[in-house]
C-alpha positions in Angstrom: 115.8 95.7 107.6 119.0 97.2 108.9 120.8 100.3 107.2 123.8 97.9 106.3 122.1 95.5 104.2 121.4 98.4 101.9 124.1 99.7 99.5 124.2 103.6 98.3 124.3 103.6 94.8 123.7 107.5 94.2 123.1 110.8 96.0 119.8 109.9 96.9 119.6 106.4 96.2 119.4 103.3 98.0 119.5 99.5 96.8 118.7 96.5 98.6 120.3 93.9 96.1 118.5 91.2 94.5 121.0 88.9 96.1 119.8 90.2 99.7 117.4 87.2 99.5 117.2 84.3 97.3 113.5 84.6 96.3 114.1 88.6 95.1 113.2 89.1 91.4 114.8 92.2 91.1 116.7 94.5 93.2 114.3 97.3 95.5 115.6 101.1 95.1 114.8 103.8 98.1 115.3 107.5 97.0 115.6 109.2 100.3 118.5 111.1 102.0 120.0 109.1 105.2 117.2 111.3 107.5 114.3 109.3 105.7 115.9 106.3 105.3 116.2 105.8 108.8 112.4 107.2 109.6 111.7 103.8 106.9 113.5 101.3 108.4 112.1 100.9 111.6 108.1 98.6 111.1 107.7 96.7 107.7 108.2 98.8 104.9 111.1 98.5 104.1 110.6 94.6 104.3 107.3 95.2 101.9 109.5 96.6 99.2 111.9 93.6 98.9 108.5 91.1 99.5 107.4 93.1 95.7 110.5 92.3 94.5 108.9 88.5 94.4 106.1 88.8 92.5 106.2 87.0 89.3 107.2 88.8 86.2 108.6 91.9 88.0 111.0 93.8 86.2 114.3 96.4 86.6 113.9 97.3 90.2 111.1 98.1 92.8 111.1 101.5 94.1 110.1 103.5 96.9 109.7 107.1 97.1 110.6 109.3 99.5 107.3 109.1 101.7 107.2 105.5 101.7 105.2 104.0 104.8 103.9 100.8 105.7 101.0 99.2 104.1 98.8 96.6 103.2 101.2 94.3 102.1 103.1 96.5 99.5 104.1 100.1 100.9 102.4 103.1 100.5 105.1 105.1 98.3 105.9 102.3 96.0 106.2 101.4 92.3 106.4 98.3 90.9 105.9 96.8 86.9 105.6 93.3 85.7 106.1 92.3 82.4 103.1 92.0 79.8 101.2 89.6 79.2 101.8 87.0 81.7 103.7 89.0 84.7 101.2 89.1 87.7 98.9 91.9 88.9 98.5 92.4 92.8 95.5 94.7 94.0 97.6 94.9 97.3 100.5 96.9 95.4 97.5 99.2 93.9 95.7 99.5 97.2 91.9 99.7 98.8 91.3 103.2 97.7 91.7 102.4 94.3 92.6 105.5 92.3 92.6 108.1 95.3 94.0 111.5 94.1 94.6 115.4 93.4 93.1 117.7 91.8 94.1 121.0 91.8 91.9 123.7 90.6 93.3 127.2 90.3 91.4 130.7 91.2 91.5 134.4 89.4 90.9 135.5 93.2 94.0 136.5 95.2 94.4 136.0 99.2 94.5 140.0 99.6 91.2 140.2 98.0 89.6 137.7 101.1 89.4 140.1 104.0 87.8 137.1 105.6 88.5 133.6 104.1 85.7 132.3 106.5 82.6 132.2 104.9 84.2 131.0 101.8 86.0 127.7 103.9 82.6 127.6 105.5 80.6 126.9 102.4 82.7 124.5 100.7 82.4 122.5 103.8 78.8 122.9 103.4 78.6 122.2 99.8 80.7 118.8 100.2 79.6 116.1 102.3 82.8 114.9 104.4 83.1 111.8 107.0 82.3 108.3 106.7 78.9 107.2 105.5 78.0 110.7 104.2 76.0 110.9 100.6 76.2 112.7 97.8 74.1 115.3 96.1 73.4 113.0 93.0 70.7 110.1 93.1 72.6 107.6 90.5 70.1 105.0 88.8 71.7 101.7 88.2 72.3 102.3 84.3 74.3 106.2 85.5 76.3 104.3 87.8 77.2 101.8 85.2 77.8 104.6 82.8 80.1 106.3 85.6 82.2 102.9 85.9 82.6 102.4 82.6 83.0 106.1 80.9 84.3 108.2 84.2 84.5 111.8 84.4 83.2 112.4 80.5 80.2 110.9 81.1 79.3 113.5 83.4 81.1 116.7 81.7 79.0 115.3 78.4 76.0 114.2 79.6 75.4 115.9 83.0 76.8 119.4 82.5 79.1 118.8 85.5 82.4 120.4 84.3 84.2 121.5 81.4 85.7 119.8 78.5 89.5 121.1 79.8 88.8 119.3 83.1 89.3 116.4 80.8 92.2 117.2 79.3 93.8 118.3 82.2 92.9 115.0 84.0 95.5 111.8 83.5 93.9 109.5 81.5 91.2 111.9 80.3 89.7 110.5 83.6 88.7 107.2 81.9 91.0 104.2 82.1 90.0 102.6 79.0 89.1 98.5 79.7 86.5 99.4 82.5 84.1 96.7 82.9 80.9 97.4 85.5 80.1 94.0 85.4 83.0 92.9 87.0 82.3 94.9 90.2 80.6 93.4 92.6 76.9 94.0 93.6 78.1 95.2 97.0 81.0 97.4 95.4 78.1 99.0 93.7 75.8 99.0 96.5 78.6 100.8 98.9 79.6 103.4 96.0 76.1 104.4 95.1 75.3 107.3 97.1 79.0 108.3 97.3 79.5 110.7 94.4 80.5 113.9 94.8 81.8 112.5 98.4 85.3 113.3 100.6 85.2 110.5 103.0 87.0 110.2 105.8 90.9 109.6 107.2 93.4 111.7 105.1 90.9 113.1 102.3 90.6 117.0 102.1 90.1 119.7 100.6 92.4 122.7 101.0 92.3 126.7 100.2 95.5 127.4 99.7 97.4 130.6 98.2 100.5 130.6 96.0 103.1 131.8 98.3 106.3 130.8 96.0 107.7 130.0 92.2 110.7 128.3 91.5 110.0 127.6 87.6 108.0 130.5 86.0 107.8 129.6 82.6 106.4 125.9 83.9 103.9 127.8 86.9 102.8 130.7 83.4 102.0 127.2 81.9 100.0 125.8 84.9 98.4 129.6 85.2 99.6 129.6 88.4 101.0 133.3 90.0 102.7 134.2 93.3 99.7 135.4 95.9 96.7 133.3 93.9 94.1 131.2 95.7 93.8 127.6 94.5 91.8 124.7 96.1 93.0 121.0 96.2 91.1 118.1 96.5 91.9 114.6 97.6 89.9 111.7 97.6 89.2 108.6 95.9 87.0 105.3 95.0 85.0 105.7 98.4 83.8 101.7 99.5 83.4 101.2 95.7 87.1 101.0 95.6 87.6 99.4 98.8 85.5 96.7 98.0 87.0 96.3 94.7 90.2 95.6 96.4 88.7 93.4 99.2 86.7 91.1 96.7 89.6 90.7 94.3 92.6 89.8 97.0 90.2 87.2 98.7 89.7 85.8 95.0 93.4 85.7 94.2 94.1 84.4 97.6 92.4 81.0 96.4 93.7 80.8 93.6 97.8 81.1 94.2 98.5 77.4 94.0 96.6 77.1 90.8 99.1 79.4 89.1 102.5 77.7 91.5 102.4 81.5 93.3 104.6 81.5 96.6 104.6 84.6 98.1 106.3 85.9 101.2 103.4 87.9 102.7 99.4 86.7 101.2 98.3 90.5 101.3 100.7 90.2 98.0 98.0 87.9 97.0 98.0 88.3 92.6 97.1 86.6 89.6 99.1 86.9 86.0 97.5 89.8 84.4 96.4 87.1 81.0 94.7 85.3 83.5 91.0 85.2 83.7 90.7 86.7 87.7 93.7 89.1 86.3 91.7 90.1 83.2 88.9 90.5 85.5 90.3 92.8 88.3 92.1 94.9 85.5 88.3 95.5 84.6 86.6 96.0 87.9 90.0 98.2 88.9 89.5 100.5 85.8 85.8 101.0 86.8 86.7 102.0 90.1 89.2 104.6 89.0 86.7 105.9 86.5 84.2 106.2 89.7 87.0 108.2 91.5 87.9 110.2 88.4 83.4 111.2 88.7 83.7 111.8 92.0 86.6 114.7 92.2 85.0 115.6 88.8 81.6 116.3 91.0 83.7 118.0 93.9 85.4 120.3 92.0 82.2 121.3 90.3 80.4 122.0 93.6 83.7 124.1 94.5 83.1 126.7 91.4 79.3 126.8 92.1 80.4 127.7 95.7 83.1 130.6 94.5 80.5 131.7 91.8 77.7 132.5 94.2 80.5 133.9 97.0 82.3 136.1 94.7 79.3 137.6 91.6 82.7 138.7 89.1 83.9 135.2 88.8 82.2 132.6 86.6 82.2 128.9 86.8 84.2 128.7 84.0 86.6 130.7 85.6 87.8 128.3 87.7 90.4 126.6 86.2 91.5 123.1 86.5 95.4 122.6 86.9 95.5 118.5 86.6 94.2 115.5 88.1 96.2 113.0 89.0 95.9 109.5 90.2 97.7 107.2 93.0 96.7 103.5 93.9 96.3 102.8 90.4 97.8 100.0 87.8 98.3 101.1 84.2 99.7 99.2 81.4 102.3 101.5 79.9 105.5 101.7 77.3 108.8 101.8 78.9 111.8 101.6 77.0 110.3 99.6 74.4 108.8 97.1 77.0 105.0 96.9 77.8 104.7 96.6 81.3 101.4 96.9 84.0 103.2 99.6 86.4 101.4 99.2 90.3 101.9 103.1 91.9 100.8 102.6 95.4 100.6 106.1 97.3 103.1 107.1 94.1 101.9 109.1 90.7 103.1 109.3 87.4 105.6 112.0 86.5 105.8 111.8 82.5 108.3 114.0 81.6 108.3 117.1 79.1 107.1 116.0 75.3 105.9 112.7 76.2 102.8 111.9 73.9 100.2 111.8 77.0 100.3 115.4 77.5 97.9 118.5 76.8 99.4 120.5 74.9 100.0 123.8 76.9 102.3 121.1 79.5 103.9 119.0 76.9 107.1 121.3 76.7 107.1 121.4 80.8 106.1 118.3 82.3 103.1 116.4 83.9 102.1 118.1 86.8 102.7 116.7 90.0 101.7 117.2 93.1 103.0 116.6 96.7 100.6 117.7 99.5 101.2 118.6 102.7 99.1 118.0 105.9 97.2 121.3 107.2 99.7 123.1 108.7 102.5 122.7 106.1 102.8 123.5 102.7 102.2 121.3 99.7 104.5 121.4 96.4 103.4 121.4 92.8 105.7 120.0 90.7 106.4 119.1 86.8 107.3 115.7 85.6 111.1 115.3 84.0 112.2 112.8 81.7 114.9 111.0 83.7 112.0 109.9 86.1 111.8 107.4 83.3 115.0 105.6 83.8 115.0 105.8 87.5 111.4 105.1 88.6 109.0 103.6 85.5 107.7 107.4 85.1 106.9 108.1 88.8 107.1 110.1 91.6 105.8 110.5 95.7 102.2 111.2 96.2 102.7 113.2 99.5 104.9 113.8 102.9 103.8 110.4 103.7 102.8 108.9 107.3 105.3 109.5 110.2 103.1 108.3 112.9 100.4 105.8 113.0 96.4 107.4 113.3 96.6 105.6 117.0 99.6 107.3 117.9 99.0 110.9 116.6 95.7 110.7 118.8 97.7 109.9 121.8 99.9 113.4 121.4 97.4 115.5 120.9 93.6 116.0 121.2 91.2 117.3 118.2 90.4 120.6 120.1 93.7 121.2 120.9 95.2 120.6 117.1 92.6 122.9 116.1 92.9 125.7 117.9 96.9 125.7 117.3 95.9 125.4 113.4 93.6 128.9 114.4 96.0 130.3 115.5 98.0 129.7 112.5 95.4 131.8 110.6 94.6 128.1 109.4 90.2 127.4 109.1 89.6 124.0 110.1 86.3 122.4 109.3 86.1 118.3 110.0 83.1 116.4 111.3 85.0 114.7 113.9 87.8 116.4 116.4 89.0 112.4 116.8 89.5 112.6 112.8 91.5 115.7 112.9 93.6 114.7 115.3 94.7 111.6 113.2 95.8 113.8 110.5 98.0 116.5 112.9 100.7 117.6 110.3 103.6 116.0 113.0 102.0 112.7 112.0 103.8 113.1 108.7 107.1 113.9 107.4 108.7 117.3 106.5 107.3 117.7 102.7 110.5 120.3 102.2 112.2 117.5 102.7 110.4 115.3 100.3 110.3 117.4 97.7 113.8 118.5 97.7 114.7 114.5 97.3 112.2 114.3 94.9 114.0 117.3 92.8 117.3 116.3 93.2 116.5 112.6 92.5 115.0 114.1 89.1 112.2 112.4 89.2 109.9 116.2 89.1 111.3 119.5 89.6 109.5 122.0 91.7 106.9 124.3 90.7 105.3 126.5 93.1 104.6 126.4 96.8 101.1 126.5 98.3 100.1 127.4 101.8 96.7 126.5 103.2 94.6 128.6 105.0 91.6 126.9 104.8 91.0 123.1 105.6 88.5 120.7 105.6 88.8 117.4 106.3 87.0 113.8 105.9 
């Protein structure tokens, strides 16, 4: 993709028209300033977007957010909707880690109070297993797990005690996408997800101790119970091999089955089915099962967290521990936009419902979904509130993070594990990660500047900034 075969149709916008290539659909929109754009255009992404702009039944535009990278055949940082009933659903534009996310979970400790953050870094990476093949600290029978696919996080918050009913309500979706069927996922999905509860994982998954270190809206941060000098902890993670098998099983399934539905596509990691089709109907079901699992499994997380601040610091209870929001990314959800039912794919994107729309808790329906844009370890990471042009301009959505600047193979080569860590030390930064190879994947110049991002994001108006949070304590899958 070169820079002239994309027209500038607002301050931060970009358009490749739908007359750029005769099998388009619909035109693909970029909101970026002319420093990211050019970071996107070199590799495939760019050429990703306009591929989406093919599948069958897509609608308005494609967009990509300002963190857009390259991916498995749709980019990471994009949003895409098809029309309902018969437009198609592609678990390549939803991605592997079906339904990996944030939750952020706000303190009544301050920094100043932590004379020494250590031991409390050091027992939260403890208390959650982190790294690849790691188990949980819940022995799932086959009817649980099956309950966890279909019902998500209120199966646990109900029936196990894990959580609090305003972690529900402060989680999209109530953390349980309705339609979830556990029969639809695979014996292996469920045999790779079993022991993964309550989980991290590995790559780009954390969890963070961060302190509030700026407001920019403080009516909308008063709302969130967020305050300047606070210590929160945010969590990302997702599906685990549940998801990824989800996805894996379901592309090699729609993969067969494109000629019986007179599918072309430019790129087969597009690979879909119409969403009224039996195999669409199917994966909309094993899909919403694995975003209930993910929903569990931040649930489970974030209640290990307040056990480990409860027995650290005696004054604080459980229940203290507030949850801010949960929010999803790699995640397709059949929504209402402008009067037209649509199945919106947000690949490395979240939603970013704007103030008084009817899927928000009461205390944030006057401000805004909250929205959140990490950072990576050594930067900050933004939370945000949803505003009701994001409508319009993106199907309800906004970026999910600074998104990928370098590839994990070319981060390693700049800079060993050790050596990352001990400049993240000195940056009064804790690290904790199994592996000093994994850390050095996730180095924060592997990623762009998340100012950056979330100024575009603001002045796009797709979410207006909230507060600023700077970690000081990391640990990483």
């Amino acid at each position: 993709m070169r820079r002239e075969d994309m027209v500038k149709v607002g301050q931060f916008v970009y358009e490749v028209p739908q007359s750029f290539r005769a099998d388009m659909r619909a035109p693909a929109r970029v909101y970026a300033d002319e420093e990211l754009l050019q970071a996107m255009l070199p590799g495939e992404a760019m050429t990703q977007l306009v591929n989406a702009a093919t599948l069958p039944g897509v609608t308005q535009c494609v967009y990509g957010m300002p963190d857009m990278h390259e991916g498995y055949g749709f980019p990471v940082g994009g949003v895409a909707a098809t029309r309902m009933p018969d437009g198609v659903i592609a678990p390549g534009a939803i991605g592997f880690d079906v339904n990996c996310g944030v939750r952020l979970l706000a303190t009544p400790l301050l920094r100043k109070e932590l004379h020494d953050p250590t031991p409390l870094v050091h027992e939260l990476s403890r208390s959650i297993p982190a790294g690849a093949g790691k188990e949980g600290p819940l022995d799932l029978t086959r009817e649980e797990l099956e309950r966890v696919l279909e019902e998500g996080s209120p199966y646990l918050v109900r029936e196990k005690g894990l959580g609090r009913p305003a972690d529900l309500t402060h989680t999209e979706s109530g953390g349980c996408l309705p339609g979830a069927d556990a029969v639809k996922v695979s014996e292996r999905a469920k045999e790779r997800g079993h022991g993964q509860l309550g989980t991290m994982g590995s790559g780009n998954h954390f969890v963070e101790v961060q302190q509030v270190d700026a407001i920019f809206d403080v009516e909308a941060a008063r709302a969130m119970g967020l305050a300047e000098g606070q210590v929160t902890v945010l969590i990302h993670t997702g599906s685990r091999g549940l998801g990824h098998q989800v996805c894996t099983d379901y592309v090699r399934l729609m993969d067969g089955r494109l000629a019986a539905y007179g599918i072309t596509l430019p790129d087969r990691q597009l690979s879909c089915a119409p969403a009224s089709s039996p195999e669409g109907r199917d994966y909309l079901a094993a899909m919403a099962a694995a975003a209930n699992f993910a929903w569990s499994n931040r649930q489970m997380i974030a209640h290990r967290v307040r056990q480990v601040i409860a027995r650290l610091f005696p004054t604080v209870k459980p229940e203290d521990v507030r949850q801010v929001y949960d929010v999803a990314h790699n995640i397709a959800k059949v929504e209402e936009h402008g009067g037209e039912r649509v199945c919106v794919h947000r690949k490395g994107a979240t939603r970013a419902f704007g103030p008084g729309h009817p899927e928000m808790p009461p205390d944030y329906r006057e401000i805004g979904q909250p929205v959140f844009i990490p950072g990576s370890m050594g930067t900050a990471s933004y939370v945000l509130a949803g505003l009701g042009t994001s409508e319009q301009r993106s199907w309800g959505s906004a970026c999910h993070g600074a998104g990928r600047s370098l590839s994990r193979t070319a981060a390693k080569k700049k800079v060993t594990g050790a050596e990352l860590r001990r400049q993240l030390e000195a940056q009064g930064i804790i690290v904790r990660c199994p592996t000093n190879q994994g850390l050095a994947e996730e180095a924060p110049f592997a990623y762009k500047d998340v100012e950056r991002v979330a100024e575009v994001v603001e002045k796009a108006g797709l979410a207006r900034r909230v507060a600023r949070l700077r970690p000081f304590g990391v640990i990483k899958g």
